[in-house]
mmCIF file of the N, C-alpha and C atoms, coordinates in Angstrom:
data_MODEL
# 
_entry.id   MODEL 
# 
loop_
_atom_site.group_PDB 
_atom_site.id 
_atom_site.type_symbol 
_atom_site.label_atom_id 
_atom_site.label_alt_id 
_atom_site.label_comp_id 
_atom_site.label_asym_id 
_atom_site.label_entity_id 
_atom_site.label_seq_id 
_atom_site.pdbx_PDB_ins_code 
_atom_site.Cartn_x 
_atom_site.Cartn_y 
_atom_site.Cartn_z 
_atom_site.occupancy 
_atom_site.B_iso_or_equiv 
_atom_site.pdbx_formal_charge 
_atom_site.auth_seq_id 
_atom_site.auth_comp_id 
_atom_site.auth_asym_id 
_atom_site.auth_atom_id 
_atom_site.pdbx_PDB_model_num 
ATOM 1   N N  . UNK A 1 1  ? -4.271  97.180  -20.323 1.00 0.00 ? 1  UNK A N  1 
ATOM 2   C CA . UNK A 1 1  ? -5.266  96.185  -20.601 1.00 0.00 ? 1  UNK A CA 1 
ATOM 3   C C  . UNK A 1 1  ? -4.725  95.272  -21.691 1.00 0.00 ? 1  UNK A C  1 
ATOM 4   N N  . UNK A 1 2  ? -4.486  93.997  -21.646 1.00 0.00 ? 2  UNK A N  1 
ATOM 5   C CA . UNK A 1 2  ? -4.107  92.694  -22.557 1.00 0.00 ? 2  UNK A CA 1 
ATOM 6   C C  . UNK A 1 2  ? -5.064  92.346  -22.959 1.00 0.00 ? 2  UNK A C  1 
ATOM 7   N N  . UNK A 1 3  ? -6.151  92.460  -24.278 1.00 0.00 ? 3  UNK A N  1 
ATOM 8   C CA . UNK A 1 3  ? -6.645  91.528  -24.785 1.00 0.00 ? 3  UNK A CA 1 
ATOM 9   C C  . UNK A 1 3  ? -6.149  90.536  -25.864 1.00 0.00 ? 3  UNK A C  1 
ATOM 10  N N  . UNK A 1 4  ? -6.781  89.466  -25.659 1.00 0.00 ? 4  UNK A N  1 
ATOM 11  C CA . UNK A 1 4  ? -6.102  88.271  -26.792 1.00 0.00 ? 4  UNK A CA 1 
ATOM 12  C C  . UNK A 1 4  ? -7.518  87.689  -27.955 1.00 0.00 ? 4  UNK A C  1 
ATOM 13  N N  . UNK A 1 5  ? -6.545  87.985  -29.049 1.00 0.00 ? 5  UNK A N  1 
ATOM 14  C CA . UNK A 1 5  ? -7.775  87.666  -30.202 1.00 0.00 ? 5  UNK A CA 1 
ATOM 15  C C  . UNK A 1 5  ? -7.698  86.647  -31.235 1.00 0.00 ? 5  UNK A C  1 
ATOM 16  N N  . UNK A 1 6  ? -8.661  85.817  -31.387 1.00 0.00 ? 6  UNK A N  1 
ATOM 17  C CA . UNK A 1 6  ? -8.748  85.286  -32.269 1.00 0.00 ? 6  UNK A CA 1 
ATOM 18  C C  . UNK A 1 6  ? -7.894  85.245  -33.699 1.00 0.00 ? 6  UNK A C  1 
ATOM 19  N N  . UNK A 1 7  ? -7.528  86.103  -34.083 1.00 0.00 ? 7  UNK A N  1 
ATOM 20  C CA . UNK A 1 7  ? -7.191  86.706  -35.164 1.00 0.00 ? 7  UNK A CA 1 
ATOM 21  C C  . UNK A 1 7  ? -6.079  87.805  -35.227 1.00 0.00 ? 7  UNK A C  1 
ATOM 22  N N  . UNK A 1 8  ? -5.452  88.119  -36.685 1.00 0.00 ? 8  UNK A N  1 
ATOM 23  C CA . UNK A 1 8  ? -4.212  89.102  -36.911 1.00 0.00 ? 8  UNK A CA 1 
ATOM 24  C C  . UNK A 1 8  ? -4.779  90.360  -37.224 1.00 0.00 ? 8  UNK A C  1 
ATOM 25  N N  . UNK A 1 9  ? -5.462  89.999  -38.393 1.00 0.00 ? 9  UNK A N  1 
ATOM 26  C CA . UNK A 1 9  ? -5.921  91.371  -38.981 1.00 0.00 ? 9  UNK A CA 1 
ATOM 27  C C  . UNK A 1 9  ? -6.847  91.693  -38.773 1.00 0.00 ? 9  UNK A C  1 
ATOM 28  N N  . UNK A 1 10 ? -7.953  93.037  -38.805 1.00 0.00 ? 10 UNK A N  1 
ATOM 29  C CA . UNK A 1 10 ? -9.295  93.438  -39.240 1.00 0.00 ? 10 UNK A CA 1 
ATOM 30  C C  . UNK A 1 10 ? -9.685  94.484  -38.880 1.00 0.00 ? 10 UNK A C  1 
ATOM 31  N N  . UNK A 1 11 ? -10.775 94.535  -38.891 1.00 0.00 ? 11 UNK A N  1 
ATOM 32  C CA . UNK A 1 11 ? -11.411 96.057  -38.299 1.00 0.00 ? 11 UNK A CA 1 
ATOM 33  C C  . UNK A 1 11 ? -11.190 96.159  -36.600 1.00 0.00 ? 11 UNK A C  1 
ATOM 34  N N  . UNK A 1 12 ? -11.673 95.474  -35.730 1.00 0.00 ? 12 UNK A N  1 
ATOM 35  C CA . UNK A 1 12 ? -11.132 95.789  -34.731 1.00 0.00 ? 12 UNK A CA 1 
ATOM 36  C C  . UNK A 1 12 ? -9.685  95.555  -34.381 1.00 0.00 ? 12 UNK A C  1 
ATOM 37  N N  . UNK A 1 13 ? -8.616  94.684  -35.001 1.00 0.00 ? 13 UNK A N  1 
ATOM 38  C CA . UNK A 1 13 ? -7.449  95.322  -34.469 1.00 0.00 ? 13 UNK A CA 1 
ATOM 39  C C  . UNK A 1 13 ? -7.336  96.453  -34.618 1.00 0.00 ? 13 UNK A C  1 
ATOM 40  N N  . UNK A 1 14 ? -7.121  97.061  -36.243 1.00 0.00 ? 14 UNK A N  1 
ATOM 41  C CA . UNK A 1 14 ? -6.705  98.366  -36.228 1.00 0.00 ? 14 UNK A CA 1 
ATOM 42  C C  . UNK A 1 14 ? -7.246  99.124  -35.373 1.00 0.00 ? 14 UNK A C  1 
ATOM 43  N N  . UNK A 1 15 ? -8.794  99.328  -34.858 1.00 0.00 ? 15 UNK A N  1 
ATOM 44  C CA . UNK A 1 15 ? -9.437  99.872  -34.038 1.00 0.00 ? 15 UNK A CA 1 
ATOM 45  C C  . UNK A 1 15 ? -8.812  99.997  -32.961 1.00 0.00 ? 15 UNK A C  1 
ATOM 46  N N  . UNK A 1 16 ? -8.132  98.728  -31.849 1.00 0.00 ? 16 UNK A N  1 
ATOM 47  C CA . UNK A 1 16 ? -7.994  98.775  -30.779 1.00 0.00 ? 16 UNK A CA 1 
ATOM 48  C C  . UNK A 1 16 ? -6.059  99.291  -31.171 1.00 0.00 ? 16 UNK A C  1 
ATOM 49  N N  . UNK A 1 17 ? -5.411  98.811  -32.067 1.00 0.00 ? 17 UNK A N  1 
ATOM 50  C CA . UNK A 1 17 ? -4.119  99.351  -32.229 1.00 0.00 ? 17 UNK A CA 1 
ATOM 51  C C  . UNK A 1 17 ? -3.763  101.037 -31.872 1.00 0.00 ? 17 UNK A C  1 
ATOM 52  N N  . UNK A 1 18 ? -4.826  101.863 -31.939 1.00 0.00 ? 18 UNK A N  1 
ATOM 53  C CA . UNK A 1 18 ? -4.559  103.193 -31.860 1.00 0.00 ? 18 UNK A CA 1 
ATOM 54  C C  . UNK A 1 18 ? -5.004  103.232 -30.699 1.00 0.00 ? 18 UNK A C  1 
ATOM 55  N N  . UNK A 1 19 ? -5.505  102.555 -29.343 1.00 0.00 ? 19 UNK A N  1 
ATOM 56  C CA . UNK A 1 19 ? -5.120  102.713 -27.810 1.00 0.00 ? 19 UNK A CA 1 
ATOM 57  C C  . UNK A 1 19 ? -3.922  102.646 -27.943 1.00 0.00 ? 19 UNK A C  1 
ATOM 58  N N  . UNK A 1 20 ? -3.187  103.679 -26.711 1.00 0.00 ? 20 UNK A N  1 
ATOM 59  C CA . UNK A 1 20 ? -2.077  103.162 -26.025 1.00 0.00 ? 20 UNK A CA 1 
ATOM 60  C C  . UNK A 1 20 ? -1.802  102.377 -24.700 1.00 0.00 ? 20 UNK A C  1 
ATOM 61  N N  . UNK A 1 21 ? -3.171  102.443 -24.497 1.00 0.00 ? 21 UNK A N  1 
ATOM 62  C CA . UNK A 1 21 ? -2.793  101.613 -23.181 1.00 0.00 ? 21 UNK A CA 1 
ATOM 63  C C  . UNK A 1 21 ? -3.524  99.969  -23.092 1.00 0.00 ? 21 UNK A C  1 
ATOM 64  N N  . UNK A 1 22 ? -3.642  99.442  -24.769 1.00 0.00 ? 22 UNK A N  1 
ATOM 65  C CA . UNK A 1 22 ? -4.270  98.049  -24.795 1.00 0.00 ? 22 UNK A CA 1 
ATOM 66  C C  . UNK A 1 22 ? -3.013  97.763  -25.849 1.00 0.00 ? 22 UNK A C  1 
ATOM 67  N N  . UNK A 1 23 ? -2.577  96.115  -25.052 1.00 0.00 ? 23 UNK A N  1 
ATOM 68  C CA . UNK A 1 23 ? -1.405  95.435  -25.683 1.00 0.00 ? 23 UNK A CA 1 
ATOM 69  C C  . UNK A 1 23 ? -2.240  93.854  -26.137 1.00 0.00 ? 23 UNK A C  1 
ATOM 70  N N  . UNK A 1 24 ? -2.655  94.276  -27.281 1.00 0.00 ? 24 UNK A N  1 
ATOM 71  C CA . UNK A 1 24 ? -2.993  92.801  -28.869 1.00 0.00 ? 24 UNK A CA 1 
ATOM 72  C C  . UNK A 1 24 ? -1.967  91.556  -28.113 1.00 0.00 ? 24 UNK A C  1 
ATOM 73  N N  . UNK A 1 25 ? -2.781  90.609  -28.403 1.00 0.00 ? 25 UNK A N  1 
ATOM 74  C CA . UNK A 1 25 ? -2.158  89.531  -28.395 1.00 0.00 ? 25 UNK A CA 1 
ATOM 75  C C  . UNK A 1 25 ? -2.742  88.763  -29.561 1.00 0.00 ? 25 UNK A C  1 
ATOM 76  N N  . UNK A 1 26 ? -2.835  88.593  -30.695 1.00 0.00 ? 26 UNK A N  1 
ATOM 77  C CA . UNK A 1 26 ? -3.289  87.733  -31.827 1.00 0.00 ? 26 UNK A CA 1 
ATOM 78  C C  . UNK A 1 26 ? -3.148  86.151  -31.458 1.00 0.00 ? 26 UNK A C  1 
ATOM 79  N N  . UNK A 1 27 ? -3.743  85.893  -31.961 1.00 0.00 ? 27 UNK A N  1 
ATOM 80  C CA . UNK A 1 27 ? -3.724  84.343  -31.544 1.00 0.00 ? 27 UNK A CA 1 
ATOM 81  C C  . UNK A 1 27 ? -4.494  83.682  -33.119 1.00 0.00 ? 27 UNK A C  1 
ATOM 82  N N  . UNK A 1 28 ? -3.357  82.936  -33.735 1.00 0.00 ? 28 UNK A N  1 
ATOM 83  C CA . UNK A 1 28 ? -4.009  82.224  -35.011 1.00 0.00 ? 28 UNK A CA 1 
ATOM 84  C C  . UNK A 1 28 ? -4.608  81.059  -34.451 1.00 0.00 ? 28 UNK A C  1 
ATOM 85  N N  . UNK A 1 29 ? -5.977  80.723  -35.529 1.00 0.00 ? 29 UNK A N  1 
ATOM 86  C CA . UNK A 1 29 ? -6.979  80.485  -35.110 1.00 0.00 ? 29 UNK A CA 1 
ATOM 87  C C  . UNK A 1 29 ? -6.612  78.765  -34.727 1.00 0.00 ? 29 UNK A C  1 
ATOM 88  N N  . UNK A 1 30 ? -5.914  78.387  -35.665 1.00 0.00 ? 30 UNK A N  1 
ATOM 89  C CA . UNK A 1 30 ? -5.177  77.162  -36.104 1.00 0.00 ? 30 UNK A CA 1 
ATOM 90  C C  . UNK A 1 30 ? -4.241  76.316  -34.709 1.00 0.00 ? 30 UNK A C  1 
ATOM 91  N N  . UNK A 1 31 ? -3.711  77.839  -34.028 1.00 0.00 ? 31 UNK A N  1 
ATOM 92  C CA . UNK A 1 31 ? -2.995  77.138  -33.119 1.00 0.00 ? 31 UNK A CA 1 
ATOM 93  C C  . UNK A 1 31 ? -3.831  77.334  -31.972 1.00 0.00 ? 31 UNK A C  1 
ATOM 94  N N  . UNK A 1 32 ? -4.895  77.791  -31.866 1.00 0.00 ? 32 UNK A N  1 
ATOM 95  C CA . UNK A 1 32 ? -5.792  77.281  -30.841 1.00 0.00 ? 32 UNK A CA 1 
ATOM 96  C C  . UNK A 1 32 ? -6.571  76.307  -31.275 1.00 0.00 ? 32 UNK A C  1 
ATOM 97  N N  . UNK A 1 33 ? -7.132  75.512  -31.461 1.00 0.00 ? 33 UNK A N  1 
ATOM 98  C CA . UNK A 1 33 ? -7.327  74.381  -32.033 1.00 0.00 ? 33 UNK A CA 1 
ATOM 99  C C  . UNK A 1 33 ? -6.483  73.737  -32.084 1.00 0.00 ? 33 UNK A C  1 
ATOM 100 N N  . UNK A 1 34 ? -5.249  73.482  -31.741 1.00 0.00 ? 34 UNK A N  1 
ATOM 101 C CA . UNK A 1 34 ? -4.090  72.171  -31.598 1.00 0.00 ? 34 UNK A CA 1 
ATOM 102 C C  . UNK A 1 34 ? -4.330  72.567  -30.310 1.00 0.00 ? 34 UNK A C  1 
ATOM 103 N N  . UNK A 1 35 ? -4.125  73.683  -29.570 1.00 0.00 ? 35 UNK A N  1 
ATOM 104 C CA . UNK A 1 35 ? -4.075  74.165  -27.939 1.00 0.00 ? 35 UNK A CA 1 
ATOM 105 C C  . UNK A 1 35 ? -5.341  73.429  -27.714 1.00 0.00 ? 35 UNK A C  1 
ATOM 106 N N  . UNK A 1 36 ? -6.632  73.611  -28.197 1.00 0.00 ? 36 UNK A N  1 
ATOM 107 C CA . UNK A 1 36 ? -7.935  72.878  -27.925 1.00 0.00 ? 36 UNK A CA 1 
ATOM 108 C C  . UNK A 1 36 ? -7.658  71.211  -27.824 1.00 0.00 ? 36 UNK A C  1 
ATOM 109 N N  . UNK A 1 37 ? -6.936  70.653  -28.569 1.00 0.00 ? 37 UNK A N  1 
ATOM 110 C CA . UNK A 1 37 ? -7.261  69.121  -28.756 1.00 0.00 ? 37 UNK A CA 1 
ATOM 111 C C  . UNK A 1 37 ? -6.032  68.682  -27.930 1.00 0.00 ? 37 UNK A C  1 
ATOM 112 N N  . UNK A 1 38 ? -5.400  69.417  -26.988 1.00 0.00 ? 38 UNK A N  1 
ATOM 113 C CA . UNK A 1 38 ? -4.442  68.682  -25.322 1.00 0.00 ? 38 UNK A CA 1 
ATOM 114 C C  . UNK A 1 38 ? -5.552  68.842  -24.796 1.00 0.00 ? 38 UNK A C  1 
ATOM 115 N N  . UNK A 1 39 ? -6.812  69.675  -24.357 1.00 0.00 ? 39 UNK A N  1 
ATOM 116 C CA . UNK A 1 39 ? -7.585  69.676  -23.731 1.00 0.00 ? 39 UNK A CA 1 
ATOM 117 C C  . UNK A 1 39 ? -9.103  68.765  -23.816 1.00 0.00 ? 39 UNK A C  1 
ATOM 118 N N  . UNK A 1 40 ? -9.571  68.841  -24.941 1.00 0.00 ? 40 UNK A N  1 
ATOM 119 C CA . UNK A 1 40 ? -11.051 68.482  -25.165 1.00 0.00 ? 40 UNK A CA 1 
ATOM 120 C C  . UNK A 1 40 ? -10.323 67.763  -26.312 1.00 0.00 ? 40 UNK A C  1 
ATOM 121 N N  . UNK A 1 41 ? -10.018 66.335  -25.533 1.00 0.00 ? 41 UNK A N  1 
ATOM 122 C CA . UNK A 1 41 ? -9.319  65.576  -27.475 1.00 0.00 ? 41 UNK A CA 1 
ATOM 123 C C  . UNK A 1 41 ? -11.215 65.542  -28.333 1.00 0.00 ? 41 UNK A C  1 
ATOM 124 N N  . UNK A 1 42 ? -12.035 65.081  -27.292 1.00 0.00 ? 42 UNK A N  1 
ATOM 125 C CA . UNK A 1 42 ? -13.801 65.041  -28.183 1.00 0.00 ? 42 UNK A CA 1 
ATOM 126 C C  . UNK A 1 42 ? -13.626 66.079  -29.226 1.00 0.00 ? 42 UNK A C  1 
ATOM 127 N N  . UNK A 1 43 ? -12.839 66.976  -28.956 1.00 0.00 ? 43 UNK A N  1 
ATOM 128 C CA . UNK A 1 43 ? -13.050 68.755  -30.483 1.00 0.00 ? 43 UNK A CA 1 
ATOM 129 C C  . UNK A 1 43 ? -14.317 69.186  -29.684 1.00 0.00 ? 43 UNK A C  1 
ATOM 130 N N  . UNK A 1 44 ? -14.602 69.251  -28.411 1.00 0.00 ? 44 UNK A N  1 
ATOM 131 C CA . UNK A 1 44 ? -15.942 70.119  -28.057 1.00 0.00 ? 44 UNK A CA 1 
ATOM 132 C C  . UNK A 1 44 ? -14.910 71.509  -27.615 1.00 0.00 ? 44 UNK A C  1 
ATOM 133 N N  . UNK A 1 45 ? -16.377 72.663  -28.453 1.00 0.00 ? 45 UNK A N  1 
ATOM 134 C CA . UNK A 1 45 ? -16.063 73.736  -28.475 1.00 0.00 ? 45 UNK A CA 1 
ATOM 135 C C  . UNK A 1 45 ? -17.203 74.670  -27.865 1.00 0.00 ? 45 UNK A C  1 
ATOM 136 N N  . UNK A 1 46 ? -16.169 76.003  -26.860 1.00 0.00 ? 46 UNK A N  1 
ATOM 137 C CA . UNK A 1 46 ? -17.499 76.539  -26.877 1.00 0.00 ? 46 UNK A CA 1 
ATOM 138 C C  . UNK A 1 46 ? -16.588 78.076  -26.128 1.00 0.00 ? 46 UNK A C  1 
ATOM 139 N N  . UNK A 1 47 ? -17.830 79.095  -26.772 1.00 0.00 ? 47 UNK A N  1 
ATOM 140 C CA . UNK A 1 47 ? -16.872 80.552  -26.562 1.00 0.00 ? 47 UNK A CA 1 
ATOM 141 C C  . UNK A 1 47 ? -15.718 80.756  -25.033 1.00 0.00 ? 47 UNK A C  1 
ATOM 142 N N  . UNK A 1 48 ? -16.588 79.992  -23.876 1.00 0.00 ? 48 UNK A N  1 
ATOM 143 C CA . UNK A 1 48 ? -16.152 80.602  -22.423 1.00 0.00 ? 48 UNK A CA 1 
ATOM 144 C C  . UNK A 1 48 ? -14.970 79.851  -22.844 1.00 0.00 ? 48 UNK A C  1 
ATOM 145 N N  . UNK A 1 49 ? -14.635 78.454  -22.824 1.00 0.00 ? 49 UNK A N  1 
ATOM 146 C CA . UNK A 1 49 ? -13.559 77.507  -22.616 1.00 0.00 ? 49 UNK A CA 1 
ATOM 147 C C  . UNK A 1 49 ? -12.651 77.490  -23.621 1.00 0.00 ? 49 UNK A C  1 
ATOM 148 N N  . UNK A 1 50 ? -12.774 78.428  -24.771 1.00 0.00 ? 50 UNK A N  1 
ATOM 149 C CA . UNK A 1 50 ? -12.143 79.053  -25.625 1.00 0.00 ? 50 UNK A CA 1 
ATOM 150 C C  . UNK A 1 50 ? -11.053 80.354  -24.790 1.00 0.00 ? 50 UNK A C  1 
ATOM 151 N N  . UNK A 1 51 ? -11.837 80.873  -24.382 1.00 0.00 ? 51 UNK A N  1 
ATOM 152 C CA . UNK A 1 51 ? -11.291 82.090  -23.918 1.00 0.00 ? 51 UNK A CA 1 
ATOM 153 C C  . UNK A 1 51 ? -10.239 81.974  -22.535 1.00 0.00 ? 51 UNK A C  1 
ATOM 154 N N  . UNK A 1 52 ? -11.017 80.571  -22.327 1.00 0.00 ? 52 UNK A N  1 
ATOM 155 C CA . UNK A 1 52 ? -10.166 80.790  -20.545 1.00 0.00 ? 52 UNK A CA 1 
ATOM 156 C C  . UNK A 1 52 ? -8.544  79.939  -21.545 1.00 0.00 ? 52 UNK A C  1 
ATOM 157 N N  . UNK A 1 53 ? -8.666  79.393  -22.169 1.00 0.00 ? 53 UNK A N  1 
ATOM 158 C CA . UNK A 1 53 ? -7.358  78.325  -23.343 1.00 0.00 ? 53 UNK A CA 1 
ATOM 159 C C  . UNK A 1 53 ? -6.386  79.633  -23.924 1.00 0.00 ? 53 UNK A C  1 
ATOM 160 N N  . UNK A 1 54 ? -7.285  80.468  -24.451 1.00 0.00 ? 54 UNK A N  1 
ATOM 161 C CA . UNK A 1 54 ? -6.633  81.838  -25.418 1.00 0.00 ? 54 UNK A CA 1 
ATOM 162 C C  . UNK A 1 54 ? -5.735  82.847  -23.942 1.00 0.00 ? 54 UNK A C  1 
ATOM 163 N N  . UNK A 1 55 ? -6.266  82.456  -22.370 1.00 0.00 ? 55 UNK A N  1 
ATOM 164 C CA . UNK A 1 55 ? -5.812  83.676  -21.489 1.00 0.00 ? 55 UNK A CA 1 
ATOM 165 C C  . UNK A 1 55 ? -4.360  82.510  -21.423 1.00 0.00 ? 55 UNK A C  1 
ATOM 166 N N  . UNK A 1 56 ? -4.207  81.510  -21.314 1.00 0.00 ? 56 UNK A N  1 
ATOM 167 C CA . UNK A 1 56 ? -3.278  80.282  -20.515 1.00 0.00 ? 56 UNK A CA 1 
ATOM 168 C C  . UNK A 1 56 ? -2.663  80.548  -21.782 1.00 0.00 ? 56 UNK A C  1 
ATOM 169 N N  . UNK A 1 57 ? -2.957  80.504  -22.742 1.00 0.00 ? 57 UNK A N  1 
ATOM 170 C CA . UNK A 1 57 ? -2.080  80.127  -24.086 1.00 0.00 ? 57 UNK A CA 1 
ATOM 171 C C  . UNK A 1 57 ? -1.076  81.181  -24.157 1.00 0.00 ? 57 UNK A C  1 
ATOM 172 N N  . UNK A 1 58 ? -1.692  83.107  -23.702 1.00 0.00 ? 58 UNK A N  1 
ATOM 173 C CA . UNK A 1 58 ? -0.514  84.178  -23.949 1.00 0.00 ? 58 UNK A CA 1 
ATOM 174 C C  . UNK A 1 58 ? 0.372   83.956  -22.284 1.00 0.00 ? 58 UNK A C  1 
ATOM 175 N N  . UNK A 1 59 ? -0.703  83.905  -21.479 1.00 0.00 ? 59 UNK A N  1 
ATOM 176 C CA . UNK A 1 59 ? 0.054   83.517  -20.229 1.00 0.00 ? 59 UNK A CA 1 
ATOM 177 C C  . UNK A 1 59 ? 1.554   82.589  -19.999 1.00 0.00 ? 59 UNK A C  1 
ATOM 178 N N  . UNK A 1 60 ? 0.829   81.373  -20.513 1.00 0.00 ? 60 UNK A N  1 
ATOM 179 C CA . UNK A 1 60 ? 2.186   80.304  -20.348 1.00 0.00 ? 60 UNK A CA 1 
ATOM 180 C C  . UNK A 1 60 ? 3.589   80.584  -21.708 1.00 0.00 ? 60 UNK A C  1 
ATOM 181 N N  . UNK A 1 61 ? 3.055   80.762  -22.845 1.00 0.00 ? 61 UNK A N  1 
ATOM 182 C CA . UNK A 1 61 ? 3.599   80.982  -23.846 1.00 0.00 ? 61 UNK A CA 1 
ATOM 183 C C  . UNK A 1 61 ? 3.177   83.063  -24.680 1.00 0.00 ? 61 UNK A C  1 
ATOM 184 N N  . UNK A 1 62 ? 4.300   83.940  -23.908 1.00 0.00 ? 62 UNK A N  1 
ATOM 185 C CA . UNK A 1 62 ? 3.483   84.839  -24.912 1.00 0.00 ? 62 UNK A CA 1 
ATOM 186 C C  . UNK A 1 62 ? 4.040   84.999  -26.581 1.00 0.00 ? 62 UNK A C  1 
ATOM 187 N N  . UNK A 1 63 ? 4.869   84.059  -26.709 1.00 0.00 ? 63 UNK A N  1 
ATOM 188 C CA . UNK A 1 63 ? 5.352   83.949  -28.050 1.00 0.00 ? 63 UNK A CA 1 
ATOM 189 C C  . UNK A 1 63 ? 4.151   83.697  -29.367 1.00 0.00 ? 63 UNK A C  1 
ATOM 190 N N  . UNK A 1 64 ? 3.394   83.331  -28.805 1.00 0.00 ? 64 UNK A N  1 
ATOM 191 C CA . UNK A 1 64 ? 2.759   82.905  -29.412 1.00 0.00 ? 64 UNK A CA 1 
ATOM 192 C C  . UNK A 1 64 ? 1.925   84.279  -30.340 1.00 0.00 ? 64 UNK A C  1 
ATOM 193 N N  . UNK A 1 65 ? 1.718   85.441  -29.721 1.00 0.00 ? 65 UNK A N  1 
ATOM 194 C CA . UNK A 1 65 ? 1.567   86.869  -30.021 1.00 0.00 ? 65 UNK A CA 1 
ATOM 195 C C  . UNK A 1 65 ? 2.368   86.558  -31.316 1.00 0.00 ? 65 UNK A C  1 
ATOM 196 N N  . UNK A 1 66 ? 1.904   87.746  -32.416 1.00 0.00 ? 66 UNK A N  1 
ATOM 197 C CA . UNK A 1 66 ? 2.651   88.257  -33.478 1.00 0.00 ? 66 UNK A CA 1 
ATOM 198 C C  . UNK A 1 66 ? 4.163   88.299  -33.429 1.00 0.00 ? 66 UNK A C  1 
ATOM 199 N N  . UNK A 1 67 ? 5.345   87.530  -33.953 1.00 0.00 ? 67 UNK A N  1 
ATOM 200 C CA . UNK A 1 67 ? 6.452   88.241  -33.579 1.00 0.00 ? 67 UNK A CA 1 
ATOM 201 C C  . UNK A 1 67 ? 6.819   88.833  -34.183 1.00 0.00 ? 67 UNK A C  1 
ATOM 202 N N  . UNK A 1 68 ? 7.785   90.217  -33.923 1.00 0.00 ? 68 UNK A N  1 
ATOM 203 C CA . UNK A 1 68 ? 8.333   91.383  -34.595 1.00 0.00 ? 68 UNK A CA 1 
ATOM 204 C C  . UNK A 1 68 ? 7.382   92.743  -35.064 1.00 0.00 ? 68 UNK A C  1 
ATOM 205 N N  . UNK A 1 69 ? 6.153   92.020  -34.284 1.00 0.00 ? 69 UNK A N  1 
ATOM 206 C CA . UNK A 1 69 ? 5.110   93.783  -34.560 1.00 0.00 ? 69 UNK A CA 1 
ATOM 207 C C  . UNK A 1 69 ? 5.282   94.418  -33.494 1.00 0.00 ? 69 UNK A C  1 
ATOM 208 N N  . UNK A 1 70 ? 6.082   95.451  -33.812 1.00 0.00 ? 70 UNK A N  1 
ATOM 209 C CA . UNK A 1 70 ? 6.584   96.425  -32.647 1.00 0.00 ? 70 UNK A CA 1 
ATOM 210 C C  . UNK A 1 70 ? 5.193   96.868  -32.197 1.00 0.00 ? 70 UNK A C  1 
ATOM 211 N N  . UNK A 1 71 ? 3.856   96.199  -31.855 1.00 0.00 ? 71 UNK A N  1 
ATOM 212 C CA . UNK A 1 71 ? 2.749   96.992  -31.225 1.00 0.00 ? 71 UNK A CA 1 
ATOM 213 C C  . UNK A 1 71 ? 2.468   95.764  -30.254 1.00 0.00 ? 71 UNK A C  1 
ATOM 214 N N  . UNK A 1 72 ? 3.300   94.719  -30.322 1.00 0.00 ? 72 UNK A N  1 
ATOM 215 C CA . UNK A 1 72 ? 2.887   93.415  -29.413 1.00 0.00 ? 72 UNK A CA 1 
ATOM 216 C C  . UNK A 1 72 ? 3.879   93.160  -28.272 1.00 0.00 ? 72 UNK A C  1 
ATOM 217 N N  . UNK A 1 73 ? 3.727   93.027  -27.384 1.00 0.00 ? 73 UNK A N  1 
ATOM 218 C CA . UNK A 1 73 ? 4.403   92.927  -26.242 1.00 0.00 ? 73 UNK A CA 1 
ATOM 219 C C  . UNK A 1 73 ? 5.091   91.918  -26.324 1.00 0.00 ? 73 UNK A C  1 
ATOM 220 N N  . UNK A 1 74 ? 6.239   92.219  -25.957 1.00 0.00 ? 74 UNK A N  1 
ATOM 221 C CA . UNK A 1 74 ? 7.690   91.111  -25.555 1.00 0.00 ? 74 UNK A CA 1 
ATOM 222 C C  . UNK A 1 74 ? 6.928   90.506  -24.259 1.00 0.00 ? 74 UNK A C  1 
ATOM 223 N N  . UNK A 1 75 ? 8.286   89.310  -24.222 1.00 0.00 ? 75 UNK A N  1 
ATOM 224 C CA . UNK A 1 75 ? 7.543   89.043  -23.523 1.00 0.00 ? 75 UNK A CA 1 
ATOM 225 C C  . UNK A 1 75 ? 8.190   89.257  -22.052 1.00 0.00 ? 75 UNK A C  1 
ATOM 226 N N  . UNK A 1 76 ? 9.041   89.620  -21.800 1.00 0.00 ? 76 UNK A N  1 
ATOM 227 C CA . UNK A 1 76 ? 9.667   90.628  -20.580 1.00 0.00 ? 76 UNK A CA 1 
ATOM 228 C C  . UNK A 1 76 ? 8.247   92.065  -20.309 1.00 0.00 ? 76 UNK A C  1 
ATOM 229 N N  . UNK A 1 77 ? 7.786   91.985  -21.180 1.00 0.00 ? 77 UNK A N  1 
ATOM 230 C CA . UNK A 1 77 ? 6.706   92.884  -21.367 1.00 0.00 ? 77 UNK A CA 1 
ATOM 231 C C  . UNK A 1 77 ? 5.605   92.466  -20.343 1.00 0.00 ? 77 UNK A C  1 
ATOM 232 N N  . UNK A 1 78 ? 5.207   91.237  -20.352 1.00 0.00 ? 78 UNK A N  1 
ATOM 233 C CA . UNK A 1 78 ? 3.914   90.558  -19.944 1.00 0.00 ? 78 UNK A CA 1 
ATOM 234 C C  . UNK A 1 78 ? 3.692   90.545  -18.832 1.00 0.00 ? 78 UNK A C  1 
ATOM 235 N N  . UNK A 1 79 ? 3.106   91.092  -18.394 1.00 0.00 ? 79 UNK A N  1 
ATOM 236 C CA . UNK A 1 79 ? 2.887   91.288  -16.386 1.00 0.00 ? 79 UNK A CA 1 
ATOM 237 C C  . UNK A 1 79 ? 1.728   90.356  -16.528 1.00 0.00 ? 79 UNK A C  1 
ATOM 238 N N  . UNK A 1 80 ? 1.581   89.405  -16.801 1.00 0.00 ? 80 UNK A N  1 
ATOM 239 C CA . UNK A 1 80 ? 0.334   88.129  -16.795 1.00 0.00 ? 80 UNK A CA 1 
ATOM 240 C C  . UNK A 1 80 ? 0.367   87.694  -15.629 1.00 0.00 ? 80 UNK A C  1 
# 
């Protein structure tokens, strides 16, 4: 299971870090919001069209994940 989050740190990463079978994709908040404004230059925001941007964003680019946290998938890793 790939989920992609908003965020690096907090209570639910660590939470979901001790699955082994869910691979983090962090996503700073900053570079979704530049990813947002190729799409919606208006800055309209909203959770769904967030999320479908955050799946395309690890999809097309999974660099974008943490690099060098041996708990984040390479991206030879990514069966997206």
């Amino acid at each position: 299971m790939a989920i992609v989050l908003e965020q690096a740190r907090g209570a639910v990463i660590y939470a979901l870090l001790s699955a082994d079978f869910v691979r983090l994709y962090p996503v700073n908040p900053q570079s979704l919001a530049s990813y947002r404004k190729a799409y919606a230059p208006s800055g309209a925001k909203s959770d769904p069209a967030d999320a479908v941007l955050l799946m395309e964003m690890v999809r097309k680019s999974p660099s974008v994940s943490a690099p060098g946290n041996p708990t984040m998938p390479t991206r030879a890793a990514c069966s997206c």
